[in-house]
C-alpha positions as CSV (number, residue, x, y, z in Angstrom):
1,X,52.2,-8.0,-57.1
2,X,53.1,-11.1,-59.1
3,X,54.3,-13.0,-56.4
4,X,50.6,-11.9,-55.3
5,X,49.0,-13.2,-58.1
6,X,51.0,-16.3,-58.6
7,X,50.1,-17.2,-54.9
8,X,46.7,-16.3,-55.8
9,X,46.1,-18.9,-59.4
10,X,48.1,-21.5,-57.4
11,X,45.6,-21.0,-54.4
12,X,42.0,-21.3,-56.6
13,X,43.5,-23.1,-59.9
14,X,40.4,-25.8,-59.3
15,X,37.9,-23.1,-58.3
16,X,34.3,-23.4,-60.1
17,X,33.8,-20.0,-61.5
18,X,30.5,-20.8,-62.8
19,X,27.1,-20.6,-60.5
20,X,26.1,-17.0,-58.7
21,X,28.3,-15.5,-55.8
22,X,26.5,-14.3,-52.5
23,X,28.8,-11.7,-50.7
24,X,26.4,-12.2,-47.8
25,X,27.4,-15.6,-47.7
26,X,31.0,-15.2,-47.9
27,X,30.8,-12.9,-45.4
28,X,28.8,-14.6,-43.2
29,X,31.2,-18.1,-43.7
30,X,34.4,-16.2,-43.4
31,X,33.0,-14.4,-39.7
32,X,32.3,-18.1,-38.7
33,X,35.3,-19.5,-39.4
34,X,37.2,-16.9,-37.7
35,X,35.3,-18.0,-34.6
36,X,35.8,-21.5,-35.3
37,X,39.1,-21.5,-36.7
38,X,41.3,-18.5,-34.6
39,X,38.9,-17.4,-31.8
40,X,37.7,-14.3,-32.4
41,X,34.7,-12.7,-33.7
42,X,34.5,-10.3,-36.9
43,X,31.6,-8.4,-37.1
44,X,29.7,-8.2,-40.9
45,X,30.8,-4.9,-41.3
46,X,34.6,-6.0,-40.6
47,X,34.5,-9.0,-42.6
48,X,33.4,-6.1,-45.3
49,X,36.1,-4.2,-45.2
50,X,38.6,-7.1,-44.7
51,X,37.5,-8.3,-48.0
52,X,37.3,-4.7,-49.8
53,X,41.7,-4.8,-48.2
54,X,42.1,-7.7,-49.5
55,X,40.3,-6.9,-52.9
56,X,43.1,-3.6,-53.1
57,X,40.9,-0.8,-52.2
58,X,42.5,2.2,-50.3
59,X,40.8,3.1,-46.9
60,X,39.0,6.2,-48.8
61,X,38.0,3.8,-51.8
62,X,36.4,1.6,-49.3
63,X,34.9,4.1,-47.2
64,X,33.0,5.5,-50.4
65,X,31.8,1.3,-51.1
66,X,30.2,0.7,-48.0
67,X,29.1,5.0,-47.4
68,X,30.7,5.7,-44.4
69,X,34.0,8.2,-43.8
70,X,37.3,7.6,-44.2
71,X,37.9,7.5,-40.6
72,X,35.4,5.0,-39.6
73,X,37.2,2.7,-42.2
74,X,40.2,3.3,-40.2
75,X,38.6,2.2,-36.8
76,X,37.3,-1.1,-38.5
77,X,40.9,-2.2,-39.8
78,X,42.3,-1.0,-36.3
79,X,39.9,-3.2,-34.3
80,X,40.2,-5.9,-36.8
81,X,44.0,-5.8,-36.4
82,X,43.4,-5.5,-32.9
83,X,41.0,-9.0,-32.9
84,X,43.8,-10.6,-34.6
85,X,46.7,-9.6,-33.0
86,X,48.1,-8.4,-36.3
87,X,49.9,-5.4,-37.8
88,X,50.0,-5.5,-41.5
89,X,47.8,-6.0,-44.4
90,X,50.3,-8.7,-45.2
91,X,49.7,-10.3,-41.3
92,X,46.0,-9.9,-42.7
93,X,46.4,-11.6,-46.2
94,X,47.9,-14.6,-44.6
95,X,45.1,-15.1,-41.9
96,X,42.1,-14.6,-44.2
97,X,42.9,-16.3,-47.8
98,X,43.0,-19.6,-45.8
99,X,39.8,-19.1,-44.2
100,X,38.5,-17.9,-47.7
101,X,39.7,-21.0,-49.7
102,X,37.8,-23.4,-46.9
C-alpha cells in the first residue's frame, strides 16, 4: 500500500483539485481512450466497476454501489479482464492509471 500511494502523489502531484468532478465524464473519457489508446471497448458499466477496483472496493462493496449482485460484478471484471487480455487487478492498475492521468 505505500508503494501504492507513493506511486499515486508522484502520478497527480500537479493535479488541480479545485473545480467539480463529473464521474460521467470520467467514465465516458476513460471508455474512449481505451478504444483509442489499446483497442478495445469498455462498456459504462465496466468502466464503473474498473474505477470502484481501482478505488479499493471488494466485488460485494461494489456490487451494493452500483445495486446489482455480487455475481454480476464478477462477470464485469471477468469480461473486462477478458477485453484486456489481463489477469490481475495489478495487470488492471497499470493499464487504467495511464489512461486516467491523460
Amino acid at each position: 500500500m505505500p508503494v501504492i500511494a507513493s506511486l499515486l502523489t508522484r502520478q497527480w502531484s500537479e493535479l488541480d483539485t479545485s473545480g467539480s468532478f463529473d464521474e460521467s465524464k470520467t467514465t465516458e473519457r476513460i471508455s474512449d481512450l481505451a478504444k483509442t489508446t489499446h483497442g478495445f471497448h469498455l462498456t459504462t458499466r465496466q468502466v464503473e466497476v474498473i474505477l470502484l477496483v481501482l478505488k479499493g472496493h471488494s466485488s460485494t462493496s461494489i456490487g451494493l454501489k452500483l445495486g446489482i449482485t455480487y455475481e454480476t460484478v464478477k462477470v464485469f471484471r471477468r469480461q473486462v479482464y477478458r477485453k484486456c487480455n489481463i489477469s490481475s487487478q495489478a495487470e488492471l492498475f497499470s493499464l487504467i492509471v495511464p489512461l486516467i492521468s491523460k
